[in-house]
C-alpha positions as CSV (number, residue, x, y, z in Angstrom):
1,X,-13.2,0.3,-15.8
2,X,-13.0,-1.5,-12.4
3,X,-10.6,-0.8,-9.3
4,X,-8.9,-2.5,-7.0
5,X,-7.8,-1.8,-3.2
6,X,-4.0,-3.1,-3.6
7,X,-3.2,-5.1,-0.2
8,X,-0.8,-7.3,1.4
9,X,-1.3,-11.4,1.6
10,X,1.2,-12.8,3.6
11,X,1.4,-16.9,2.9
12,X,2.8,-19.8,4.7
13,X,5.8,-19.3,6.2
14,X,5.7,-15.5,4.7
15,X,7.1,-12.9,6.7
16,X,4.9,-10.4,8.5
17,X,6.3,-6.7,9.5
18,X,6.4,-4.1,12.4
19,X,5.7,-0.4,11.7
20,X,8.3,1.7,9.3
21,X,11.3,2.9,12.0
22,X,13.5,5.9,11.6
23,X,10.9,8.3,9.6
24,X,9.3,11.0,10.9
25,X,6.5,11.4,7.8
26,X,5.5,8.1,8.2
27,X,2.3,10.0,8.5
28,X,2.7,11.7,5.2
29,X,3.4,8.3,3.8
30,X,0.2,6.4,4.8
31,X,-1.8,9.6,3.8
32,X,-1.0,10.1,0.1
33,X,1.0,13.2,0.9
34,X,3.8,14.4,-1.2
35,X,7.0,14.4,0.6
36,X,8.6,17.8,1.1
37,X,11.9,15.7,2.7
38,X,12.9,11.9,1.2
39,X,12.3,9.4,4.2
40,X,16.3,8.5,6.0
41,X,18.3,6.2,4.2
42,X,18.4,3.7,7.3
43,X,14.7,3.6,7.5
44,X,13.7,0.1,8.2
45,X,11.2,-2.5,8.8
46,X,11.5,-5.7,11.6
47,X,9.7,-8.6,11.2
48,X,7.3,-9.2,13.5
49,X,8.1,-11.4,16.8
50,X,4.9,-12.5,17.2
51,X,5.4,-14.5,14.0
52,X,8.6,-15.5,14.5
53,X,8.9,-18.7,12.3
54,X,7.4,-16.9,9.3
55,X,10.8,-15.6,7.6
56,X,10.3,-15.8,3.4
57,X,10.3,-12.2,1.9
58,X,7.5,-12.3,-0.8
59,X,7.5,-9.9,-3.5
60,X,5.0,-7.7,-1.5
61,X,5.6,-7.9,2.3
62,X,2.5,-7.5,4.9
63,X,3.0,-5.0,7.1
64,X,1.4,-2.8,10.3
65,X,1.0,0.2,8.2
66,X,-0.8,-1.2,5.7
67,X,1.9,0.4,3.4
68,X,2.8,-1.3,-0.4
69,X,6.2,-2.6,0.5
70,X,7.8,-4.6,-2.4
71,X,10.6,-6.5,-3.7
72,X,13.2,-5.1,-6.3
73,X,11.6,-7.1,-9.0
74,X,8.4,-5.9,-8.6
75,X,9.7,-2.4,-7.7
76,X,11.6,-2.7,-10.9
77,X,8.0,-4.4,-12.9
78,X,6.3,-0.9,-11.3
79,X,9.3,1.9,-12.6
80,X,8.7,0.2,-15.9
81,X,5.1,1.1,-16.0
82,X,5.5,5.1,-16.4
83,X,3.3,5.3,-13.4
84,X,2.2,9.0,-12.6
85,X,2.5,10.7,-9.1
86,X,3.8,7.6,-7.7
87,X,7.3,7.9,-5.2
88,X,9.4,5.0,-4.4
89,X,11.4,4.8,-1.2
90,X,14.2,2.3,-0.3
91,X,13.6,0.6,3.0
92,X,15.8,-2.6,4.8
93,X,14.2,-5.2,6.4
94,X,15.9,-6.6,9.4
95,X,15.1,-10.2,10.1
96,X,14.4,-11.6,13.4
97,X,17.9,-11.3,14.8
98,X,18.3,-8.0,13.8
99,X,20.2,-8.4,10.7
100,X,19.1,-6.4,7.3
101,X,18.2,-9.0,4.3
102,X,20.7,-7.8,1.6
103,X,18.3,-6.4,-0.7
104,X,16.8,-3.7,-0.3
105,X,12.6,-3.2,-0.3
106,X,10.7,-0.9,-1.5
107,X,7.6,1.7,-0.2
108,X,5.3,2.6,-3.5
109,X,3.9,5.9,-2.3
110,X,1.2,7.2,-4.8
111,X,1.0,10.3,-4.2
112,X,-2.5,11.3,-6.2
113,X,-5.7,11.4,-4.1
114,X,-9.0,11.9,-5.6
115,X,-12.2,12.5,-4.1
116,X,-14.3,9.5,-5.8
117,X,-15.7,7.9,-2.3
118,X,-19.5,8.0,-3.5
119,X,-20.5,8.8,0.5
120,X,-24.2,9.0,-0.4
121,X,-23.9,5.0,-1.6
122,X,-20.9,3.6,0.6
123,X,-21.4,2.2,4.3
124,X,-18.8,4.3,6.1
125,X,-17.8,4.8,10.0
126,X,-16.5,8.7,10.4
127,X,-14.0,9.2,12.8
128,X,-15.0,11.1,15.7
129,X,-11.4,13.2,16.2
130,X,-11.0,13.9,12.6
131,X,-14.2,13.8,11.0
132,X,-12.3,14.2,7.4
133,X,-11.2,10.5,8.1
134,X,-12.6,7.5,7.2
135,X,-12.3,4.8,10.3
136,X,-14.5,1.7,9.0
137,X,-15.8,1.2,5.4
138,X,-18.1,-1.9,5.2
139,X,-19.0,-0.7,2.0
140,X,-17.1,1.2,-0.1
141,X,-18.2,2.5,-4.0
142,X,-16.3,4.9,-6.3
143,X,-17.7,7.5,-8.5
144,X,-16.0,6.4,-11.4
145,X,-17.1,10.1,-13.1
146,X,-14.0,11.3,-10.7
147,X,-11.7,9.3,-11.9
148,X,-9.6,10.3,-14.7
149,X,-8.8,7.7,-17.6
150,X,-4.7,8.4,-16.8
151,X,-5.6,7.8,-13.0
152,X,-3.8,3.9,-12.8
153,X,-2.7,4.1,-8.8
154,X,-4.1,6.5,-6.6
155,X,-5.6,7.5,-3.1
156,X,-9.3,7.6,-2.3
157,X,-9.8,10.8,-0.4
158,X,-11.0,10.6,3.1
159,X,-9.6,6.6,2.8
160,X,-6.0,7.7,1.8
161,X,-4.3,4.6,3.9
162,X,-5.1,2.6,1.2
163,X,-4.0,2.3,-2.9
164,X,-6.2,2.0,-5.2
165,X,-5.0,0.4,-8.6
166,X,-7.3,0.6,-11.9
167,X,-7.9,-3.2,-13.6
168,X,-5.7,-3.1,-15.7
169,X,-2.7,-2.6,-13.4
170,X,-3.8,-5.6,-11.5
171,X,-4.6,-7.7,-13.8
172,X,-1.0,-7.4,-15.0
173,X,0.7,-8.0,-12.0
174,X,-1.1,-10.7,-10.8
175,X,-0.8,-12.5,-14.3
176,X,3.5,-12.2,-13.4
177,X,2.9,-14.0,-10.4
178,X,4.3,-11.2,-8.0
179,X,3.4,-13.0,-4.2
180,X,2.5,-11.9,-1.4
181,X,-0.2,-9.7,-3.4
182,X,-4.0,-9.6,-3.1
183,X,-6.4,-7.2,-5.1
184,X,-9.7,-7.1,-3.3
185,X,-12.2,-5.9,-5.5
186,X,-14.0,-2.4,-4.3
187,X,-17.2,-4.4,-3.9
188,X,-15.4,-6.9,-1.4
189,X,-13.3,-4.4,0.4
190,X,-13.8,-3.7,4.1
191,X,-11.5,-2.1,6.9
């Protein structure tokens, strides 16, 4: 079975975002962790000013914490799927005056992380304050013995910022034309 890392792609004219505002686990969030308190209810994302031209909301929405932020379809596409350990958390995106778009986003938090990094055959940067952290992969490779045939979306261990989404999952949304999404294949990934 192959994997994917499950990224943003923002396209022409596509709206880029700011960090998450008004949470205090945004930490917890971009780390896999389970949270013990849902995120506020007027959490939010801007867009970002430096782009500020680029306005359409894809179905996936590119944003400064790398997070999986997606529209209600595909949010809806996702619930559908039975996915295990995954959390989903309303967000508003305020456009570039300020003003919320009327539907509301979504953050896909899986919440599974598995230690499947094969360290011994991946090209990895540690980081020096928290040596448990990855802080560049130029080449990353699973040990697929680690992963579990029910494990669909998960978190690498020691790479936990990103999801990581099993073929079939990605072949399936890419074949409903969600945008704004790009699987990079493991072999092709860098950060």
């Amino acid at each position: 079975m192959e994997y994917f890392v499950w990224k943003a792609l923002a396209g022409k004219g596509a709206a880029v975002l700011t960090e998450l505002k008004n949470v205090d686990n945004s930490v917890d969030i971009k780390r896999g962790r389970k949270l013990l308190v849902p995120i506020a209810k007027d959490a939010y994302f801007e867009m970002n000013p430096q782009y500020p031209k680029d306005i359409l909301l894809e179905d996936q929405v590119s944003n400064m914490d790398y997070m999986v932020v997606v529209s209600p379809k595909l949010t809806e596409f996702l619930i559908q799927s039975n996915l295990a350990q995954v959390e989903y958390f309303p967000v508003s995106i305020k456009n570039h005056k300020g003003v919320p778009h009327q539907e509301k986003y979504t953050i896909v938090h899986p919440t599974k992380v598995i230690d499947c990094i094969d360290k011994s055959k991946s090209d990895l940067m540690w980081n020096k304050i928290d040596p448990d952290i990855i802080s560049g992969c130029y080449e990353l490779v699973l040990d697929t013995d680690k992963i579990g045939e029910d494990d669909i979306i998960f978190r690498a261990k020691h790479l936990e910022t990103f999801v990581i989404v099993r073929e079939d999952l990605a072949e399936e949304i890419k074949e409903l034309g969600f945008t704004g999404v790009n699987m990079k294949e493991i072999d092709e990934f860098e950060a």
